[in-house]
C-alpha positions in Angstrom: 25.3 55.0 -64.8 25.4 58.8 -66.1 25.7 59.5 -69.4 28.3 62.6 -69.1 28.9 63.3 -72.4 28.7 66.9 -73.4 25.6 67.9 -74.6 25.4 71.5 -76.7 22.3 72.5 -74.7 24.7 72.5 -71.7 26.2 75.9 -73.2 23.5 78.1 -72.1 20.7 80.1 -74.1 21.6 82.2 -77.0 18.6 84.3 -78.5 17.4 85.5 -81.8 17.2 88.8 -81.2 17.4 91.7 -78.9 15.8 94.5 -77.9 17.1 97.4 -76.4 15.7 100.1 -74.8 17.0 104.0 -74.6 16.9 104.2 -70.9 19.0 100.8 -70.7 21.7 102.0 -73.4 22.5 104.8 -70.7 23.9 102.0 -68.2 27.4 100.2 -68.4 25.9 97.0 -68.1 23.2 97.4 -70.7 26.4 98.7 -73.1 27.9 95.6 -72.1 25.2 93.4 -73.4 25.1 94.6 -76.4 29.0 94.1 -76.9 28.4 90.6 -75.8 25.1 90.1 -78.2 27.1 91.5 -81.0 29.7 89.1 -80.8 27.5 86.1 -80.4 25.7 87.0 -83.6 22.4 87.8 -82.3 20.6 90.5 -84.2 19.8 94.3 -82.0 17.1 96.3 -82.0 17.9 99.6 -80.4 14.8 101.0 -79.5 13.6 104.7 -79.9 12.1 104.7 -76.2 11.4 102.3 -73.3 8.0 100.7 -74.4 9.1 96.9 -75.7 7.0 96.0 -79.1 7.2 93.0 -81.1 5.3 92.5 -84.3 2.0 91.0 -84.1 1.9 87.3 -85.2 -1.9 85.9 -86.1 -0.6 82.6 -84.9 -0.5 82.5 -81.0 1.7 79.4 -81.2 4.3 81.8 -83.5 3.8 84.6 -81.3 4.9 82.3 -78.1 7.7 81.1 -80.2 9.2 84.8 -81.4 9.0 86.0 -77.6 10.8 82.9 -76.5 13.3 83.8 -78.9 13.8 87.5 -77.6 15.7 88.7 -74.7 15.2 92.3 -73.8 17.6 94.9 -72.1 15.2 97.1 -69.8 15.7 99.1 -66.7 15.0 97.7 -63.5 12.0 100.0 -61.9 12.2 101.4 -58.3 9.6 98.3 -57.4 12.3 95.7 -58.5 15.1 97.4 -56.0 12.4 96.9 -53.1 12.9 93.4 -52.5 10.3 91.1 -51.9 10.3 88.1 -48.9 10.2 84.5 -50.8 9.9 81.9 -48.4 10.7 79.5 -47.8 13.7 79.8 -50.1 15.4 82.4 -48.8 15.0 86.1 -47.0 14.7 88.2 -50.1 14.2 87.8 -53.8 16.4 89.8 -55.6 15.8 90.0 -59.8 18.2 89.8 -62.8 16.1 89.2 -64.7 12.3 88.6 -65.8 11.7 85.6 -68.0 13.1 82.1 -68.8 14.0 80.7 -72.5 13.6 77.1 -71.7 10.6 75.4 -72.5 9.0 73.6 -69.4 5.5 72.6 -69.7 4.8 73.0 -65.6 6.7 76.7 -65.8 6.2 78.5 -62.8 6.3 81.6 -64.2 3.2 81.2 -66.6 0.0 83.3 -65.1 2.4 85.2 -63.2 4.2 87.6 -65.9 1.9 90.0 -68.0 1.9 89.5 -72.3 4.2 87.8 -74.1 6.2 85.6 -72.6 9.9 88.1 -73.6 12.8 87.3 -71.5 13.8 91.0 -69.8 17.2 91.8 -68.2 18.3 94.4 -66.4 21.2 96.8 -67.3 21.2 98.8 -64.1 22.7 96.0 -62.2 24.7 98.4 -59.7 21.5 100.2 -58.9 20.3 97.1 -57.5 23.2 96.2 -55.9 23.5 99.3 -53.8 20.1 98.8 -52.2 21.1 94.9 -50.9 22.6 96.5 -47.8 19.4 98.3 -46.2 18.2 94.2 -46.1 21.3 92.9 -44.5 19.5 91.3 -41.0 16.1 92.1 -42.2 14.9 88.6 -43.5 12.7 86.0 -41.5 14.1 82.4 -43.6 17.9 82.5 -42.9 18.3 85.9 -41.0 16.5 84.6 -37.8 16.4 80.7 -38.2 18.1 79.1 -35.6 19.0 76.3 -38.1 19.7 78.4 -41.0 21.1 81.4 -39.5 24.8 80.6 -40.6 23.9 81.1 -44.2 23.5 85.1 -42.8 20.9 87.0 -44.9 20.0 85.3 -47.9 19.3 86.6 -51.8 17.2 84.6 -54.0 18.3 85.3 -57.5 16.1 82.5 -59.6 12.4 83.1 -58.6 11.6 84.8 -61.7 14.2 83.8 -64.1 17.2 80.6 -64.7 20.4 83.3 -64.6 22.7 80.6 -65.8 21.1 80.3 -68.8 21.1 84.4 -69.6 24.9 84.1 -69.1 26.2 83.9 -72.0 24.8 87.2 -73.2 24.5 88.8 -69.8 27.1 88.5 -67.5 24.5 89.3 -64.9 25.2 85.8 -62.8 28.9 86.7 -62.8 28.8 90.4 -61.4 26.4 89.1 -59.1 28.3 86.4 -57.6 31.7 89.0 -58.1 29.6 91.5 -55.6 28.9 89.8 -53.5 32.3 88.1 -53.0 33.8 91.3 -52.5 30.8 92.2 -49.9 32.1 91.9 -46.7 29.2 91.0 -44.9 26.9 87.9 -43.5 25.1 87.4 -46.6 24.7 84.8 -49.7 23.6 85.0 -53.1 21.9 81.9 -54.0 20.5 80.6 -57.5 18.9 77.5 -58.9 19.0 76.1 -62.7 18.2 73.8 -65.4 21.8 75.2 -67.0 25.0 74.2 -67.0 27.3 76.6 -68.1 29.0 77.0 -65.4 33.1 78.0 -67.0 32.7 81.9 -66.3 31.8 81.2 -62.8 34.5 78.3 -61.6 37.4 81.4 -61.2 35.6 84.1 -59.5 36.2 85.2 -56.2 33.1 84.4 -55.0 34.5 84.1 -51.1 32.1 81.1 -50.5 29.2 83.6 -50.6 27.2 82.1 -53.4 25.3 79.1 -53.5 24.3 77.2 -56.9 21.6 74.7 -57.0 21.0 72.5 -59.9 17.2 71.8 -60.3 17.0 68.5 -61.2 14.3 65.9 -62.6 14.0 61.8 -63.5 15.2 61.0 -67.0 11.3 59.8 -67.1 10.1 63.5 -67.0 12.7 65.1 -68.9 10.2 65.4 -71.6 7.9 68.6 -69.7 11.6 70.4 -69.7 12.7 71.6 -73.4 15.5 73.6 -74.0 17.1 72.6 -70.9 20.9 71.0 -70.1 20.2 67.1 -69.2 20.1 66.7 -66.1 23.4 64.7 -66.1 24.9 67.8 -67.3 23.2 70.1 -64.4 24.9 67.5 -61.9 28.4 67.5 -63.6 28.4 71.6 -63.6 27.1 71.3 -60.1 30.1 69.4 -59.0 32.2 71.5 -60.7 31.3 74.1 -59.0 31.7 72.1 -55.4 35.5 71.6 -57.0 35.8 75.7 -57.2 34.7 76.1 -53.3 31.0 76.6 -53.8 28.5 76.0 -51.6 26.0 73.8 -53.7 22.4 72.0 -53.6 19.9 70.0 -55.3 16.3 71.3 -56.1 14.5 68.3 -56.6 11.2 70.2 -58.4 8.3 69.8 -59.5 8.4 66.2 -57.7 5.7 64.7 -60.1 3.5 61.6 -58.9 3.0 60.1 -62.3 3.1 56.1 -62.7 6.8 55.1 -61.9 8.0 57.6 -59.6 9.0 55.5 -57.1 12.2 54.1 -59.1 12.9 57.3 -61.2 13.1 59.4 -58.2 14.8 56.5 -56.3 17.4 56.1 -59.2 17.2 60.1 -60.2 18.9 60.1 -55.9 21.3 57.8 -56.7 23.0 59.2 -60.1 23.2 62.6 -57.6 25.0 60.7 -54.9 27.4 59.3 -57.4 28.6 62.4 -58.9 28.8 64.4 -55.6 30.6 61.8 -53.9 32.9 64.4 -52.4 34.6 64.5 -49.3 33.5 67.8 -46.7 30.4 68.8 -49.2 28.6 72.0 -48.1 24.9 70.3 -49.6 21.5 71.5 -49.0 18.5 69.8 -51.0 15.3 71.4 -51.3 11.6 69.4 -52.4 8.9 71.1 -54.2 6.1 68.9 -55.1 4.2 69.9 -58.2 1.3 72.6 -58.2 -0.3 75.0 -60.4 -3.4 77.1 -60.5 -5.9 77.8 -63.0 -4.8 81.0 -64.8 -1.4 78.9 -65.2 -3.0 76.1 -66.4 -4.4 78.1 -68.8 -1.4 79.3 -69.8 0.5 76.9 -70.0 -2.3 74.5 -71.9 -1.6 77.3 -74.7 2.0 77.2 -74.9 2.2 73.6 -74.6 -0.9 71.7 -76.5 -1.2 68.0 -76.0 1.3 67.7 -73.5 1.3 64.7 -71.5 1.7 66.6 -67.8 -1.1 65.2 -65.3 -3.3 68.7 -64.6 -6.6 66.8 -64.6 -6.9 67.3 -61.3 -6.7 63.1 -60.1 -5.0 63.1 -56.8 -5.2 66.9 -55.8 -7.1 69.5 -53.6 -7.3 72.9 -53.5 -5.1 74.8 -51.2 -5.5 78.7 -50.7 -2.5 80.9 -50.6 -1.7 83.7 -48.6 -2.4 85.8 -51.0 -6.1 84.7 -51.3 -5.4 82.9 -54.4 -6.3 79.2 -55.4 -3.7 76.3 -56.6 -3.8 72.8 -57.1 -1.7 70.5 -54.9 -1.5 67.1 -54.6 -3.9 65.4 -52.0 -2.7 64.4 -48.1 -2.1 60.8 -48.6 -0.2 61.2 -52.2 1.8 64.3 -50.2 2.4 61.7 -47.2 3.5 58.7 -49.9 6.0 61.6 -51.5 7.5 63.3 -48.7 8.3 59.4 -46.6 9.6 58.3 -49.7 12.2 61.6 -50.4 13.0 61.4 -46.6 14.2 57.8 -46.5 16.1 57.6 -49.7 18.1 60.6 -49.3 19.0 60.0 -46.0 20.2 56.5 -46.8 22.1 58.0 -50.1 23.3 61.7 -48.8 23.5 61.1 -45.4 25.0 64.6 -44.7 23.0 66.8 -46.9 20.6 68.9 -45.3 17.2 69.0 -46.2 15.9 73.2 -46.3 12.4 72.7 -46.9 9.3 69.9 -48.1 6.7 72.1 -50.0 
């Protein structure tokens, strides 16, 4: 059975400090955030110009551990309101943020964000919003799939960052999910997260325009995500948000073939079926297999010392991107055992959820 007891870690992310910069105090939003910060007792930095600096620790461990512990208010540039296609997802990615403050020893983001790893928001949130239009049609995932094409033109807002988790000092998810309730168009906002502080969003209107996933992982591997909401938590919030007349969905990721995945996937299935037993559920489930490369690995080996995640290489080939790059996947008959396995269990224990993607 789930364990549904509140858990404080279900609250969202509150850091130690902030940094402001000058251009960012100039926006509503970025005044905002500091209004919120102040109240939650973080410490501010206003900053004299736009360059983010934090002292030099010796200790690359302390270092990790101060820019963990610092969220910065910046300006999005013109390259962040050019939005970028992120299949299989959805038709465009569309940035809060930069930056996560949990503690996952697979991150995805690691290799792929420059210096410290600093958790950066954006305060010119209505800039960003007034170029979503010019993409309204333009995607190639939801825009023009037969099967998805109901969903209208889709906007990822969790490739680079868990928004649910900024929310507390932000705001960011809710204005998102407020704009684009009030846009009258064929489009959806969609987000995935390891949060689940979910009471600002429950009354907005969000006109059925926003879809939240809960990404989700077997008790057995809870261990490679620190500073997250257990997962019981993530699937409560989740259902809460079905209750409030979202559109919802499971990210089953990264699906790790360590010994005893069979059952803590299988039973990881079943606690989901049991708290979304709903009737008329608008559920899509999506199922990312585990992968990293080697600047990641690198990374990440840094940030997270003697941790027991498999990245020895057992099981895997190398697969080439299309950006020319290299990453480690897992090999064709592991990928065959994974994928069957997913396929039959959810169909037998969410009969009517639809499956988006297998990566």
């Amino acid at each position: 059975m789930l364990d549904i007891t509140p858990d404080p870690r279900a609250a969202g992310w509150t850091p130690k400090r902030l940094l402001v910069t000058r251009s960012a105090r100039g926006f509503a939003h970025g005044r905002a955030i500091l209004d919120r910060a102040a109240t939650l007792g973080v410490e501010i930095v206003e900053l004299s110009g736009d360059r983010l600096n934090l002292p030099t620790a010796d200790d690359p461990r302390r270092a990790y551990v101060d820019a963990k512990a610092t969220l910065a208010v910046v300006v999005a540039p013109p390259s962040k309101r050019r939005f970028q296609p992120i299949a299989p997802s959805a038709d465009w990615r569309m940035d809060l943020a930069e930056g996560c403050p949990a503690h996952c020893s697979y991150c995805y983001l690691a290799g792929s964000l420059k210096g410290p790893p600093i958790t950066r928001v954006y305060a010119n949130l209505d800039e960003i919003f007034d170029a979503l239009p010019a993409y309204l049609g333009q995607g190639t995932i939801t825009s023009r799939s037969a099967a998805r094409a109901h969903e209208g033109t889709t906007f990822e807002a969790s490739c680079y960052t868990d928004p649910l988790a900024l929310e507390p000092v932000t705001g960011s998810l809710s204005a998102a999910i407020a704009w684009f309730g009030r846009w009258e168009a064929e489009a959806q906002l969609r987000f995935t997260t390891k949060f689940a502080n979910v009471e600002p969003l429950l009354a907005i209107d969000h006109k059925g325009r926003t879809r939240m996933r809960a990404s989700i992982n077997p008790r057995a591997f809870a261990r490679f995500e620190g500073g997250t909401a257990p997962v019981a938590e993530r699937l409560r919030a989740l259902r809460r948000m079905a209750e409030a007349g979202y559109p919802i969905g499971l990210t089953i990721a990264p699906i790790i073939a360590a010994d005893g995945w069979q059952q803590a996937y299988g039973a990881l299935i079943d606690d989901a079926a049991a708290m979304l037993d709903m009737p008329g559920l608008d559920l899509t489930i999506e199922l990312i297999t585990h992968r990293y490369n080697p600047g990641s690995k690198a990374v990440l080996d840094s940030w997270y010392p003697g941790s027991a995640l498999d990245m020895s290489g057992a099981n895997r080939v190398t697969k080439r991107t299309k950006f020319g790059t290299e990453k480690q996947v897992y090999d064709a008959d592991t990928m065959r055992a994974l994928r069957g396995f997913f396929e039959r269990r959810i169909g037998e224990a969410m009969p009517t959820a639809r499956v988006l993607y297998w990566t």
